[in-house]
N, C-alpha and C positions, 0 to 999 in steps of 0.2 A: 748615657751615651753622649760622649762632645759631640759639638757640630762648631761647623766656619759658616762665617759669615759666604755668602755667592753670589756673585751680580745676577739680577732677577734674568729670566730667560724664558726657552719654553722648554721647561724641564719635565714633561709627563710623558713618560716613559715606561714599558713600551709601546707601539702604535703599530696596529694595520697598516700597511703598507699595500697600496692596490694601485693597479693601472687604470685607467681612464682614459675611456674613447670618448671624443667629441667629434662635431661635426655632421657633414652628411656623406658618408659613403655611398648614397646612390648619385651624389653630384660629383664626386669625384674620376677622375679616365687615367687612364696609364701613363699620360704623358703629364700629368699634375695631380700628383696626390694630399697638395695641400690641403684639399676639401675637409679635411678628417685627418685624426692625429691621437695618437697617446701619451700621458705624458704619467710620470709617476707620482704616486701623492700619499705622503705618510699626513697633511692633514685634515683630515676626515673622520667622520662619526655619528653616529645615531642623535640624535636631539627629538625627535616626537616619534609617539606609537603609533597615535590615532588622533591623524593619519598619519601612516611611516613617512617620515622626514630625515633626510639628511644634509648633509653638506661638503664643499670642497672648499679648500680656500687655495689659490693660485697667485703667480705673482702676475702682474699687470703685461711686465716685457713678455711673459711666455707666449712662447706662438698662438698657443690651444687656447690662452685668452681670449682672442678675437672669434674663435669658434665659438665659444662657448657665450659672447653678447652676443652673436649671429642667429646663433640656433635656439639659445635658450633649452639645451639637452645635453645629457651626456649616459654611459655607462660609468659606473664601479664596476667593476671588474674582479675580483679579490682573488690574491694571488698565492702561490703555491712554493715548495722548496725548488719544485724543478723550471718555475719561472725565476726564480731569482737572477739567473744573469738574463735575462730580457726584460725583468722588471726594471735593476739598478742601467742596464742601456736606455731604455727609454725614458728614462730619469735622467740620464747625463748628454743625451744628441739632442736635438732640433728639429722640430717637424718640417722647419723653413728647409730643410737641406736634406730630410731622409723620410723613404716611405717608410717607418717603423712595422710595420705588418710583412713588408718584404723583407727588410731586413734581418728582422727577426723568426721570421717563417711562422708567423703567427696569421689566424685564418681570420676576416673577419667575417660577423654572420648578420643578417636582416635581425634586427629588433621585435615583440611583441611589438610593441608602440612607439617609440621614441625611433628619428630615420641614423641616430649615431649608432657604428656599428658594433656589437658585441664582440668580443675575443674569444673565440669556442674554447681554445685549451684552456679560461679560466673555469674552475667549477661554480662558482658561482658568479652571474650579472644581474645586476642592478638596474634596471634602467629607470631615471632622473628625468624631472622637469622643473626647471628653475621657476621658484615663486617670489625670490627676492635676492638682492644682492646686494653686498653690505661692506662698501670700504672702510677698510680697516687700518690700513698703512701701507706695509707692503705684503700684502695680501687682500685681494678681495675674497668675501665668503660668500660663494654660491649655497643657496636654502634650497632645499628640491623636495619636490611630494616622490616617494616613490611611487610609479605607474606599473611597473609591471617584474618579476623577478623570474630569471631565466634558471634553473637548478640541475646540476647533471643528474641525470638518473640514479647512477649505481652507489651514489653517497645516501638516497634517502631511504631510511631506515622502513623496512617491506611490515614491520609489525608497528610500528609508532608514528611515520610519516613525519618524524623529526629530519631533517636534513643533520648530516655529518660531517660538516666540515672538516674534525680533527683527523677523520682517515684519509684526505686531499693532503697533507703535510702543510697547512699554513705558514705564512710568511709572514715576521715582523720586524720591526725597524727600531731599535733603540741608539741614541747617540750616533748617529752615523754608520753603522753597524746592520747589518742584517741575523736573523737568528729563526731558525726553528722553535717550535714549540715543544717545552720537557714534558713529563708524565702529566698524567691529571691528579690533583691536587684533593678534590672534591668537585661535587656539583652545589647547584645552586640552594642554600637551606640548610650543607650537612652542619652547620657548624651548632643547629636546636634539634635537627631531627633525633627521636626517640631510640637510644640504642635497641637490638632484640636481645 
């Protein structure tokens, strides 16, 4: 197979794409919703089991910056086919200028633990607690323990107690691009597991 030469980049593709609420929704009033804010974030990912840990990385100018050295919280949010146009908006507008929850008629909801507000319509939240933060250039990376995970009912499987994300329609982001997820391929293992 040729290959060319490519200026080094961040080419690992493709990525979760999830929204992210920060802030505190109970400090926020109708006449200032700056309190709290979502912002879109294809970079994110798991990095420890035990304890589950993850991370966001952000740019410094984004609004939800300053939320997020304030509170020290946020949710992941993980997002869906039919969030996709209020995913890529709250990716592209400004907290500084829009309540993104009104806007987008997205609900928010009280936390297990963490005061940043959950997004009901995603099936799955996350809620984060920053344990370290780590400039990088243009991105800081928020390290978070996860504290507590919010899961819709009707995706968890009634005989395994596995959650399902794949019947939610996932959302992911490759090159600028958004995309659904194709068939399943396999699960985890098939490739030694014992044919019958």
């Amino acid at each position: 197979m040729a290959k060319v030469a490519f200026k080094p980049g961040t080419m690992i593709y493709p990525l979760p794409v999830v929204m992210v609420s920060c802030g505190r929704w109970d400090a926020a009033t109708p006449e200032d919703t700056r309190q709290c804010n979502i912002l879109t974030i294809a970079w994110t990912g798991t990095i420890c089991s035990d304890p589950p840990m993850c991370y966001i990385s952000v740019r410094k100018e984004r609004h939800s910056h300053v939320l997020l050295m304030e509170s020290g919280e946020f949710v992941i949010n993980l997002t869906t086919e039919k969030l996709a146009h209020a995913t890529d908006w709250c990716g592209v507008r400004s907290g500084r200028e829009y309540n993104k929850f009104k806007e987008m008629h997205l609900t928010p909801e009280a936390g297990q633990v963490v005061k940043a507000p959950l997004i009901a319509e995603s099936p799955l939240n996350i809620e984060c607690r920053v344990t370290e933060i780590k400039e990088l250039g243009s991105h800081d990376m928020f390290i978070a323990e996860v504290v507590a995970i919010d899961a819709e009912e009707t995706l968890i499987d009634k005989g395994t107690g596995a959650f399902q994300l794949n019947h939610a329609e996932p959302l992911a982001y490759s090159h600028g691009k958004y995309y659904g997820l194709g068939e399943k391929l396999g699960g985890f293992g098939f490739s030694v597991k014992k044919r019958k």
